[in-house]
TORLUM-565504 format. One line per 3 residues: number of its first residue (from 0); their letters; for each residue x, y, z of N, C-alpha, C. Coordinates in steps of 0.1 Angstrom, whole numbers, plus 5000, padded with zeros to 4 digits. Layout:
N
NUM	A	X/Y/Z/X/Y/Z/X/Y/Z | ...
% end
This chain:
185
0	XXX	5008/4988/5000/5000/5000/5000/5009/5013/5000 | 5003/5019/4993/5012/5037/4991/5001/5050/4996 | 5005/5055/5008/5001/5069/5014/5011/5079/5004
3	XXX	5003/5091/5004/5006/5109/5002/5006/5116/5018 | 5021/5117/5017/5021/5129/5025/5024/5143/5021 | 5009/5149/5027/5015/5162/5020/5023/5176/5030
6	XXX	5037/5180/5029/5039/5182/5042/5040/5199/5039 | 5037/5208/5051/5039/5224/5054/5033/5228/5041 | 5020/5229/5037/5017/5232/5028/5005/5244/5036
9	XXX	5013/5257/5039/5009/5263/5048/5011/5281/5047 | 5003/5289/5050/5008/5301/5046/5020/5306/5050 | 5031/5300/5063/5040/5304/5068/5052/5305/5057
12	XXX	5052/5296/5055/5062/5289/5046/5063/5293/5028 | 5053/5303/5028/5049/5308/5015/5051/5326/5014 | 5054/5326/5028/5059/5343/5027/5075/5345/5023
15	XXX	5085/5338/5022/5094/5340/5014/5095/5339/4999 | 5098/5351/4995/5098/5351/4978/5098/5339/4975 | 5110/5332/4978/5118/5320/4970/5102/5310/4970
18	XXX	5094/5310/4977/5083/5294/4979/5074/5302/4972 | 5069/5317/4976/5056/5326/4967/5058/5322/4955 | 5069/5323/4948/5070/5325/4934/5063/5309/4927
21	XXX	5066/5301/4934/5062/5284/4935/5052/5278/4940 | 5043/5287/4947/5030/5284/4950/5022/5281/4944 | 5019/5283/4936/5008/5282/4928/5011/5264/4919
24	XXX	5019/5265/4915/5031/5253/4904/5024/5239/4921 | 5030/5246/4932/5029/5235/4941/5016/5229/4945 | 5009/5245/4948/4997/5237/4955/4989/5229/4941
27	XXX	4991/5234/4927/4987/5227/4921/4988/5212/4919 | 4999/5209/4916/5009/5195/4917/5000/5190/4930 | 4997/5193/4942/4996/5185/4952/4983/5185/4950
30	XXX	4971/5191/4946/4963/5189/4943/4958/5178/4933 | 4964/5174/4921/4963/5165/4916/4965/5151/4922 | 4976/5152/4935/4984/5139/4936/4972/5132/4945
33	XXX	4965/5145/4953/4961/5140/4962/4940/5138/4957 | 4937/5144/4946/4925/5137/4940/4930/5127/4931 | 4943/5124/4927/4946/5108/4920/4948/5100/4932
36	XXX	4953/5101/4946/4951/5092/4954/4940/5089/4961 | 4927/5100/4963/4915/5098/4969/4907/5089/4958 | 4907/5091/4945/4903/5087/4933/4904/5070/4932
39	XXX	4920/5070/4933/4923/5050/4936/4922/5047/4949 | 4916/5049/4955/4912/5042/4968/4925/5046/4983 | 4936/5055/4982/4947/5053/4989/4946/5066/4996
42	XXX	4951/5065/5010/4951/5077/5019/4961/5085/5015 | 4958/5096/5017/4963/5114/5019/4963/5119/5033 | 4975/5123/5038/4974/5130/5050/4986/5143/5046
45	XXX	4977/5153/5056/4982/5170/5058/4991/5167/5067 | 5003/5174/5064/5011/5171/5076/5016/5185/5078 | 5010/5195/5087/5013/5205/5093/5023/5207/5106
48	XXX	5029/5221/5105/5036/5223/5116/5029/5236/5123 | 5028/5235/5136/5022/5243/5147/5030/5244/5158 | 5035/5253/5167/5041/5258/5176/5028/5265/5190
51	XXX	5037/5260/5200/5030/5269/5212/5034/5283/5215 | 5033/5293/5218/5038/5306/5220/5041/5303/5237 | 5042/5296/5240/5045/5294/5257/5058/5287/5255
54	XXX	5068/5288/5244/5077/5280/5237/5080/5266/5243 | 5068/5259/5247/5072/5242/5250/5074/5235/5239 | 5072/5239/5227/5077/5232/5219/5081/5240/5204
57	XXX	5092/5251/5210/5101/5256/5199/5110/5246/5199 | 5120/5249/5184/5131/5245/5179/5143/5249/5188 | 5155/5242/5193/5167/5250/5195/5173/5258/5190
60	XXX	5168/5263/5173/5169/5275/5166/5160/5289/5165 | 5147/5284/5176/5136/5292/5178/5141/5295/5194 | 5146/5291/5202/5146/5291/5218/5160/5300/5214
63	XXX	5172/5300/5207/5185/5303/5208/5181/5319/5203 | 5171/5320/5196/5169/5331/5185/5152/5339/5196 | 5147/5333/5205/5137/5337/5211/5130/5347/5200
66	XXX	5127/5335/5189/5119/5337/5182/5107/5328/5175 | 5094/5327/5181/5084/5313/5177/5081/5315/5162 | 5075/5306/5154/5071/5306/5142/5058/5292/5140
69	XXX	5048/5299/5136/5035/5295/5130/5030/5290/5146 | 5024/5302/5150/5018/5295/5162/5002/5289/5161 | 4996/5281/5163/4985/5273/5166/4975/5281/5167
72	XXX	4967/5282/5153/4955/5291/5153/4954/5306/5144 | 4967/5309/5142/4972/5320/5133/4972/5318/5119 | 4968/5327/5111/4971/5327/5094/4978/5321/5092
75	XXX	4995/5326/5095/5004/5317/5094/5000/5297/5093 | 4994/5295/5101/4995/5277/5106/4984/5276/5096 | 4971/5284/5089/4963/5279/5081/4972/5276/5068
78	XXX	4962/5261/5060/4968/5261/5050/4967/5267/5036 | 4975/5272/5028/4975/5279/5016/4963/5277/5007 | 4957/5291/5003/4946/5291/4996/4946/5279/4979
81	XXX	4935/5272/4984/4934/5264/4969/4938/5252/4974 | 4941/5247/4985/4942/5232/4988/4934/5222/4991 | 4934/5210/4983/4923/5208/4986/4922/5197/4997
84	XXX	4919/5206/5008/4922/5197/5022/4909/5191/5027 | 4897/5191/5021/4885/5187/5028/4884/5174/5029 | 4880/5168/5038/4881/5155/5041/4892/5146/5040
87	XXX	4901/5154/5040/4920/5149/5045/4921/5150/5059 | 4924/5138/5065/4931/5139/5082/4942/5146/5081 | 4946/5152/5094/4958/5162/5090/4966/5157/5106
90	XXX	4973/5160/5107/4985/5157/5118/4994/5169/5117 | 4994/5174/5131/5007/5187/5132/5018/5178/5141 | 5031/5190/5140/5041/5181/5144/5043/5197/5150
93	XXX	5060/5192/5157/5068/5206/5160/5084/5204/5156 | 5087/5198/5148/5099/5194/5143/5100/5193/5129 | 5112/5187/5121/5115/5186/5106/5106/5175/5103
96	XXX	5110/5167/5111/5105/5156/5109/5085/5147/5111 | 5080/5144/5102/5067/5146/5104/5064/5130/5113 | 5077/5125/5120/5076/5113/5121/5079/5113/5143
99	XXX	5087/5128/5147/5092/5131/5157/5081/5136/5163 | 5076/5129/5176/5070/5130/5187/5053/5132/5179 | 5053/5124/5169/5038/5123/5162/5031/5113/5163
102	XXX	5017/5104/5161/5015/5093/5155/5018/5087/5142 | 5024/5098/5132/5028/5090/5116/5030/5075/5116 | 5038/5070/5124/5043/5060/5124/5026/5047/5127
105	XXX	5022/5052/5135/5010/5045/5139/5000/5043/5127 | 4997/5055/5123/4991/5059/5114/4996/5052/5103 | 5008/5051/5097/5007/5045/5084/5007/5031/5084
108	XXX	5010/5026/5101/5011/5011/5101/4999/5007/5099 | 4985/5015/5105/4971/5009/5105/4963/5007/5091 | 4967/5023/5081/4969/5018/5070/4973/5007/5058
111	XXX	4985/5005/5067/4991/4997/5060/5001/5001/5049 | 5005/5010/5050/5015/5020/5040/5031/5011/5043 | 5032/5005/5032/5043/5005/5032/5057/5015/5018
114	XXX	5051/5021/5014/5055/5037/5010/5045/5050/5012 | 5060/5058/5012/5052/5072/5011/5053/5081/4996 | 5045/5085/4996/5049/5099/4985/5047/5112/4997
117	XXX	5062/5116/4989/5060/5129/4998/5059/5140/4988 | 5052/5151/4992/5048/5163/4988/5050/5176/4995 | 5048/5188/4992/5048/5200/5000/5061/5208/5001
120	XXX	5068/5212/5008/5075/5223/5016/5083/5218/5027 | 5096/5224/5028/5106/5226/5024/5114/5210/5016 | 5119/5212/5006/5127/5201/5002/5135/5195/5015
123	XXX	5145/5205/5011/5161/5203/5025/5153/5201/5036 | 5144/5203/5039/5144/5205/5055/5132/5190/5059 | 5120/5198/5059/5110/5190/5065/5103/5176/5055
126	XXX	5110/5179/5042/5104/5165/5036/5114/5153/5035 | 5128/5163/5037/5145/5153/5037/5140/5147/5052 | 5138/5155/5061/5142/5147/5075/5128/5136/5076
129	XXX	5116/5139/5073/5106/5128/5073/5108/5117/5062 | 5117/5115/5054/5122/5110/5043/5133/5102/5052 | 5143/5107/5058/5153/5100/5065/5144/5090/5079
132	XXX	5134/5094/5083/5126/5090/5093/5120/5076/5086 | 5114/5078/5078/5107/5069/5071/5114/5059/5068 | 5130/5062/5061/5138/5049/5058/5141/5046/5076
135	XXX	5143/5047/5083/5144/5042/5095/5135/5035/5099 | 5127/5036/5097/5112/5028/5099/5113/5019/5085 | 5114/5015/5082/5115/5003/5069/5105/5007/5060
138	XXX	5103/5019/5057/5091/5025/5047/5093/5029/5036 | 5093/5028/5023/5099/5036/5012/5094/5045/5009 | 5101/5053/5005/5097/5066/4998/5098/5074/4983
141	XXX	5091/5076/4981/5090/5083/4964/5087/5098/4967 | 5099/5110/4960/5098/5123/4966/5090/5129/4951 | 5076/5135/4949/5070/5142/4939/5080/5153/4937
144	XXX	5085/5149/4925/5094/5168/4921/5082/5172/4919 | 5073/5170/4913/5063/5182/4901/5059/5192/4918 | 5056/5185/4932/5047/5190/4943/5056/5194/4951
147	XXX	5070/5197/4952/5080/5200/4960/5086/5212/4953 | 5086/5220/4968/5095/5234/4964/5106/5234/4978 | 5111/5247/4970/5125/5249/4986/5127/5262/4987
150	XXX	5132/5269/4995/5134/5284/4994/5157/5280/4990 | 5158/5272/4991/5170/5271/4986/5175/5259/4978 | 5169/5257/4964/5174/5254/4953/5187/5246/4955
153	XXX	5202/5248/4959/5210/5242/4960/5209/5231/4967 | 5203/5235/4979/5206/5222/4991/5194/5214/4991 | 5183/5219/4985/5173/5207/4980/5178/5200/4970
156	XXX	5185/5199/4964/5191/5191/4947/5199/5185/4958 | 5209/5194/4965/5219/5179/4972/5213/5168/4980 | 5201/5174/4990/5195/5164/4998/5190/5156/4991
159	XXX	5181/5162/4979/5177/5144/4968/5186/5139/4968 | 5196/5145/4957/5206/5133/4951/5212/5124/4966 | 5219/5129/4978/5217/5119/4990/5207/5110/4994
162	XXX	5196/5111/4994/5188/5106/4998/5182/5096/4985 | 5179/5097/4979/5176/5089/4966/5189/5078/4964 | 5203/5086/4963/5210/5074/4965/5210/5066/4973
165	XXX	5217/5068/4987/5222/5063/4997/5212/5059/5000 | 5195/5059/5002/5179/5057/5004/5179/5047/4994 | 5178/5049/4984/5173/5046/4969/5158/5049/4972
168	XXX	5159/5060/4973/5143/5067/4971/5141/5076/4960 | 5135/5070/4952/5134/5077/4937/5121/5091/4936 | 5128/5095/4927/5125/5107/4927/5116/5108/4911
171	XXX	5105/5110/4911/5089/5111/4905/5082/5119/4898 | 5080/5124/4884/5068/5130/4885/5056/5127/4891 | 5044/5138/4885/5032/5132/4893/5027/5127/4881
174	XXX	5025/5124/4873/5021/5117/4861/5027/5104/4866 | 5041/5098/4867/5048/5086/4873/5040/5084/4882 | 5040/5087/4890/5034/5085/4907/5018/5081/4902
177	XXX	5012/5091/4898/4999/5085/4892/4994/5073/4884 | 5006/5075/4879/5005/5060/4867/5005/5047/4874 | 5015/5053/4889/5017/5036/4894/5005/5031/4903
180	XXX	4997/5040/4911/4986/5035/4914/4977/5025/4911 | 4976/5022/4904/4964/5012/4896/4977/4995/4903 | 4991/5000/4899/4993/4989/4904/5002/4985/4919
183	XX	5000/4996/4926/5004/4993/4939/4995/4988/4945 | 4980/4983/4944/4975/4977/4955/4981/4963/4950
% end
């Protein structure tokens, strides 16, 4: 079985030029992937990030900088206009990782996922480290280029090419990714 995760697909994350410019390109992409997976019968989950402002659960880059980001309830933490989130379970985290101090793990076992497609925001950061999480859990992963952006271009191309090799987690359109449905159940 193959789950979509679609990860920070959120207005926070969309206020730097570098991701505005790619929003549209994204939320489209992820919109497809996730009416081609509701479509063949396979779950979609939102994987948001939300913060306390009582900082119990900032970053050590948020606590060092006494500075919070996307607090719980704010524009910021809603997701980007045009998503199509209705009747998607969603799960927040407070880390890169959508797999750190969450149920993911539970959740895809009950499903029965044994891959992911991952989607959304930040390449480098929050889809690499739930991507590294995943292979640790014996899960495979397939990264959507067409539904992934980065505010930094370089280090998202290095973190695929790592991760896809050293992983062998291949790297997808969404037309590919789509096409394989019919035969991953």
């Amino acid at each position: 079985m193959i789950a979509l995760l679609v990860i920070d697909m959120q207005n926070a994350f969309f206020e730097t030029p570098e991701l505005a410019a790619q929003q549209e390109r994204v939320v489209s992409e992820c919109n497809r992937l996730i009416e081609g997976f509701k479509a063949a019968g396979y779950n979609a989950l939102l994987v948001g990030t939300e913060h306390e402002r009582d900082k119990s659960t900032w970053t050590l880059s948020m606590l060092d900088d006494d500075q919070g980001f996307i607090f719980r309830g704010t524009e910021q933490a809603q997701s980007v206009p045009g998503l199509l989130k209705e009747d998607l379970p969603q799960l927040n985290k407070t880390r890169d990782s959508g797999f750190v101090g969450t149920n993911l793990l539970a959740r895809l076992r009950n499903w029965g996922a044994e891959e992911v497609v991952l989607a959304g925001v930040s390449t480098h950061n929050c889809i690499a480290q739930t991507a590294a999480d995943a292979f640790a859990h014996n899960i495979r992963v397939t990264y959507a280029k067409d539904a992934m952006a980065s505010e930094a271009d370089q280090d998202a191309a290095d973190m695929l090419r790592i991760l896809s090799t050293t992983y062998r987690q291949p790297i997808q359109s969404s037309d590919e990714i789509l096409g394989r449905l019919s035969d991953a159940k």
